[in-house]
C-alpha positions as CSV (number, residue, x, y, z in Angstrom):
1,X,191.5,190.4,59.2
2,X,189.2,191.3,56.6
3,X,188.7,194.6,54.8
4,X,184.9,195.8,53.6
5,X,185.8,198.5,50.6
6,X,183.7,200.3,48.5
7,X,184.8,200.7,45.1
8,X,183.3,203.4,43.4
9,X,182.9,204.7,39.7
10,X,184.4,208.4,38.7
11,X,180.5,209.1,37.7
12,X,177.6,211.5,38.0
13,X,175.4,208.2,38.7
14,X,176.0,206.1,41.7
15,X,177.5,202.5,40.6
16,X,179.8,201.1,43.5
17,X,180.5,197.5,45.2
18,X,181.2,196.4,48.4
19,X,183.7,194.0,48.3
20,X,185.6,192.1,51.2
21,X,188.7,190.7,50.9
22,X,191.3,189.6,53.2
23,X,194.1,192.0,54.3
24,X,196.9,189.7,53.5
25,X,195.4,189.5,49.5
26,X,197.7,191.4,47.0
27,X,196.6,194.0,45.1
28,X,196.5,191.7,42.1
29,X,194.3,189.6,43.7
30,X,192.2,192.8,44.6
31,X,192.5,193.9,41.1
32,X,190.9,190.5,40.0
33,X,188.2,191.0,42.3
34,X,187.0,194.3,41.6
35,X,187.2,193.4,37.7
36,X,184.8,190.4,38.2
37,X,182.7,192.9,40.1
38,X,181.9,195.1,37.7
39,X,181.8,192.8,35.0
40,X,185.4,193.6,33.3
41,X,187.0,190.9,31.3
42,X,190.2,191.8,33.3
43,X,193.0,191.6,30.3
44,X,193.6,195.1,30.0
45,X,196.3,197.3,32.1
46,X,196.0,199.1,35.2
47,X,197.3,200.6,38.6
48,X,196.2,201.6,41.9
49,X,197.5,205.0,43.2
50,X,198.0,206.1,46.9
51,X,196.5,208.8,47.3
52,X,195.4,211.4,50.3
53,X,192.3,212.2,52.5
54,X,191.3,214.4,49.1
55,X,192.1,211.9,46.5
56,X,195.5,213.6,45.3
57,X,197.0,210.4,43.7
58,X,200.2,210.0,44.8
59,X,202.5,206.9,44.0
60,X,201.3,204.3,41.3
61,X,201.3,200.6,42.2
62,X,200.9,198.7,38.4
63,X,199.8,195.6,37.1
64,X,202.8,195.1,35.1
65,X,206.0,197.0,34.9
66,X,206.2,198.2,31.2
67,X,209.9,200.1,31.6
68,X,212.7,198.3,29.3
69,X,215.2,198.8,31.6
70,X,213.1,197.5,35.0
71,X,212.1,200.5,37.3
72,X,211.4,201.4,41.0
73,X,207.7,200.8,40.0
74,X,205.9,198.8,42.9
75,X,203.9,196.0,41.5
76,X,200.3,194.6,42.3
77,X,201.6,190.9,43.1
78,X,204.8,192.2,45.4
79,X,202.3,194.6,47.4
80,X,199.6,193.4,50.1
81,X,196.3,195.2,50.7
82,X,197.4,195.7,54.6
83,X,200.7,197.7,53.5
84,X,198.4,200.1,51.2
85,X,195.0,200.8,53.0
86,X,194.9,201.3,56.6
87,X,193.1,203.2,58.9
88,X,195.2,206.7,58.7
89,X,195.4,206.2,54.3
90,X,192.1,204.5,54.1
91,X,191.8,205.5,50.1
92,X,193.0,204.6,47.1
93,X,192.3,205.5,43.2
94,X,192.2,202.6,41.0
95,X,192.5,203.2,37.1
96,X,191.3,199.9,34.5
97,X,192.2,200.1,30.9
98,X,194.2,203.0,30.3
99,X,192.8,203.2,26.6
100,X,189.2,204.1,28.6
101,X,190.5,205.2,31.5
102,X,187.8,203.1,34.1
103,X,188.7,205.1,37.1
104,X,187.4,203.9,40.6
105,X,187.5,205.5,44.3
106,X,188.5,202.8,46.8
107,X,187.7,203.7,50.3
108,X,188.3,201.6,53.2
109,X,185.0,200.8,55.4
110,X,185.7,198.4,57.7
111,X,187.8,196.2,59.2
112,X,186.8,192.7,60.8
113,X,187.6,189.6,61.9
114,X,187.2,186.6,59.1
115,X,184.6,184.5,59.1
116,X,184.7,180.8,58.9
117,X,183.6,179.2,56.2
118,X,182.4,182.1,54.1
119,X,184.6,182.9,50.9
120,X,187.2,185.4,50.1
121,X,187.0,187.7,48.4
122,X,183.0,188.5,48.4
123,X,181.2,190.7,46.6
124,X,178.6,191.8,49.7
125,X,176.6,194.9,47.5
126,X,176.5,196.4,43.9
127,X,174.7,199.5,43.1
128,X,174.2,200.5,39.4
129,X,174.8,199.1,36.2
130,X,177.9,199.6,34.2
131,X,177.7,201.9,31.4
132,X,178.8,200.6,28.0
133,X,181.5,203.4,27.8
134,X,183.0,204.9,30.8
135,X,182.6,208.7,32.1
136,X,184.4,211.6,29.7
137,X,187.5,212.4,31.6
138,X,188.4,216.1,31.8
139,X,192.1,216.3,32.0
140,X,192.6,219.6,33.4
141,X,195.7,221.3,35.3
142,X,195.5,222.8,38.5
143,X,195.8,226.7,38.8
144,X,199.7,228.2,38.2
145,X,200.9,231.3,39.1
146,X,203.3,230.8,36.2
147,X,201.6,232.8,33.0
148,X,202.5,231.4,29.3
149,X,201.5,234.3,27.4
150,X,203.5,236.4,29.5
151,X,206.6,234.9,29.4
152,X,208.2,236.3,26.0
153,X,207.1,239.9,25.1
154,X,208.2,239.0,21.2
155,X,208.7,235.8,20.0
156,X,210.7,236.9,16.6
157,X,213.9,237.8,18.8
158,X,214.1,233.9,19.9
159,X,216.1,233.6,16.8
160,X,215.2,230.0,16.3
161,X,216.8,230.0,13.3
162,X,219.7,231.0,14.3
163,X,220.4,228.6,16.9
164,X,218.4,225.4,15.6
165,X,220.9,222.4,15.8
């Protein structure tokens, strides 16, 4: 089977691609392809993320595990396409370059049958150019009920002093 994607920049302008790739393909492979897409050199670091119908990113799937001691981190080249993006969790967030922070909604379109003799993966639509830089990112929390200037009514009777080791 084949899977039609859009991958789209974290913009306020519209500049997305429409890729297909075959659902057996790892995610490296996927990676490659939406970096020669949009024009990336492709040397730099970066992860897809699960994520839900509302694009709360959920479980990281890297390039490269970068632990000393070896994690529990799924990798790009041990995970296919087909075990990630399905109908039901037709979404994923991908991140390129974590010095930039490039970050892309990937949305599942379709899914058909392969075609013979027609290469994959293919690059069916591009819209918009690249900027040089990518978008600001606003890092920003989501609403606690949990108050920090609340918490200690003095902060002199800490003794910090006292108890530093």
């Amino acid at each position: 089977m084949v899977y039609k994607i859009r991958i789209i920049l974290d913009a306020e302008e519209d500049i997305f691609r429409d890729l297909e790739i075959e659902a057996h393909n790892t995610l490296e492979e996927f990676h490659n392809a939406i970096t020669q897409a949009f024009g990336f050199l492709g040397n730099e670091m970066a992860s897809f993320y699960t994520c839900d119908e509302n694009w709360k990113q959920d479980e990281e799937i890297s390039l490269f595990d970068m632990s000393e001691t070896g994690s529990d981190l799924r990798l790009m080249n041990e995970t296919f396409l087909e075990d990630v993006l399905t109908e039901d969790s037709p979404k994923m967030i991908y991140v390129y370059d974590f010095l930039n922070m490039w970050t892309f909604f990937v949305e599942l379109a379709d899914i058909v049958e392969k075609e013979d003799g027609r290469p994959y993966p293919n690059v069916l639509f591009g819209f918009g150019e690249l900027p040089e830089s990518p978008p600001e990112r606003k890092f920003e929390s989501e609403n606690s009920a949990f108050d920090f200037d609340d918490t200690f009514e003095n902060y002199d009777d800490l003794d910090f002093d006292e108890n530093w080791n």
